[in-house]
N, C-alpha and C positions, 0 to 999 in steps of 0.2 A: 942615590942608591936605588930609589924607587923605580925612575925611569927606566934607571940600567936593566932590573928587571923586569919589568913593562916590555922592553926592547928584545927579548929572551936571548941573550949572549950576547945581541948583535949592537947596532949604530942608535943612540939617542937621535932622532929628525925631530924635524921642525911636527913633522905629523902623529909623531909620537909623542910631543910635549902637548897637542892639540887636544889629542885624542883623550889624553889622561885628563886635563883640565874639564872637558866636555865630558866625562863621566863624574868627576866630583862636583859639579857647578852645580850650585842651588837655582831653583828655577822657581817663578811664581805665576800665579794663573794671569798677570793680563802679559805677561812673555808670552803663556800660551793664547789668551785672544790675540794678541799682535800676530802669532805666527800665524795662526789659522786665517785671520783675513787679510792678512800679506799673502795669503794662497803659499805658504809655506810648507808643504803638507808635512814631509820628512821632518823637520824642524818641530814643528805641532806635536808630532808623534814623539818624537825625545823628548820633549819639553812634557807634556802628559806622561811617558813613564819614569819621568824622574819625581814628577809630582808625587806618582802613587809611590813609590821606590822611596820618599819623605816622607810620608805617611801624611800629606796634605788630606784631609776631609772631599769625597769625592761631590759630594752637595754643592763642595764652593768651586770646582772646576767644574762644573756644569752653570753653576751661578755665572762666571768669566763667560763662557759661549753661549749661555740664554742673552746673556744682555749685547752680545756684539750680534747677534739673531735678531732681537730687539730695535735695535738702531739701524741693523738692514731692511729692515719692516716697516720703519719711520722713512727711510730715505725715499725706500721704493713707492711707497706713497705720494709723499714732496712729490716725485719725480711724475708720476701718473695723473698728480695735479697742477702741471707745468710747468713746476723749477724746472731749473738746470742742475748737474750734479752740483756745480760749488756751491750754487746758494742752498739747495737740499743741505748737503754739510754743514754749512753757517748756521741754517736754524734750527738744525739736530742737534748743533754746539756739539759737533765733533769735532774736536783737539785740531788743531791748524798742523800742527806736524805729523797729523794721521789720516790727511786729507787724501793724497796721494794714492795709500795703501787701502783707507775701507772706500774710495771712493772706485778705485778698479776692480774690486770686490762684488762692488754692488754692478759695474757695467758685465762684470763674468759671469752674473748670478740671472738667469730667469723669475720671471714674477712667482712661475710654478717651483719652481726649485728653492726660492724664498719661506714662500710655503710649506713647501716642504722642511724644510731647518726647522721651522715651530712646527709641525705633528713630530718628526725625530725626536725636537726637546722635549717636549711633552710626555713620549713614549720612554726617553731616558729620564727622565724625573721620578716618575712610576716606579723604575727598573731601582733607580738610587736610594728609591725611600721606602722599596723593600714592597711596595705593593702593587709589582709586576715580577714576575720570574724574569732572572737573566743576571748576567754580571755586568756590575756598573761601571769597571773600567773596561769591558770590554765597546758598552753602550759608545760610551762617552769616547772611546777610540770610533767607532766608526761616524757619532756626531761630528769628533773633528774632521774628520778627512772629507765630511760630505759642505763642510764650509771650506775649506780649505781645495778642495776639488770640484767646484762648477762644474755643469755638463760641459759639455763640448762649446767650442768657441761659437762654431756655426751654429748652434742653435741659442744661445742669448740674443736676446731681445737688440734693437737700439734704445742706449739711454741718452738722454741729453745730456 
């Protein structure tokens, strides 16, 4: 009966049973790191306003992309000290089936753009804990998208 009115008069689809599901779905912040460094951006951004839409604590969604910030900062390092991405990942003890995903993340991302994710976080933590002006899911949206949207392809770096 839902769907039917979800459908406004018309045909239940496949994409109307999607779409209903995809607005009640519960979401939790490392969905949102996975999305953001799977360069998921759209996804990130649903997944962030269902969090605040739960009234998730915006502290611990910034907690989720400081620490995938973090580990992009640990890699980029390994990496500048002559790993190779995989062993970079091995001794970051990033999850073997998240190799794939933060390890294209970090070939997307510039050393500067790296850097820049910690002054952003930095700058949204302030924002979050109320001793900076501005709104913190607004922050915290455009933190995601700046992880989840690397500059431009032609200007990253080569990683190994």
């Amino acid at each position: 009966e839902k769907l039917l009115l979800l459908a406004d008069g018309g045909k239940v689809t496949v994409d109307t049973v999607k779409e209903s599901v995809a607005d009640s779905a519960r979401f939790d912040v490392f969905q949102l790191a996975d999305a953001a460094v799977g360069l998921d951006a759209g996804r990130a951004i649903r997944i962030l306003q269902g969090l605040q839409r739960e009234g998730v604590p915006a502290t611990l969604a910034l907690w989720a992309l400081a620490r995938e910030i973090q580990t992009l900062v640990e890699l980029s390092c390994r990496v500048d000290q002559g790993n190779s991405v995989p062993t970079a990942l091995a001794k970051t003890r990033v999850w073997r089936f998240r190799h794939g995903m933060v390890g294209e993340c970090l070939r997307q991302h510039t050393a500067v753009s790296i850097k820049g994710l910690v002054t952003k976080a930095c700058h949204v933590d302030r924002i979050v804990k109320g001793a900076r002006f501005g709104q913190p899911w607004i922050a915290l949206n455009e933190l995601t998208l700046a992880i989840a949207r690397p500059p431009a392809a032609g200007a990253a770096v080569s990683v190994r």
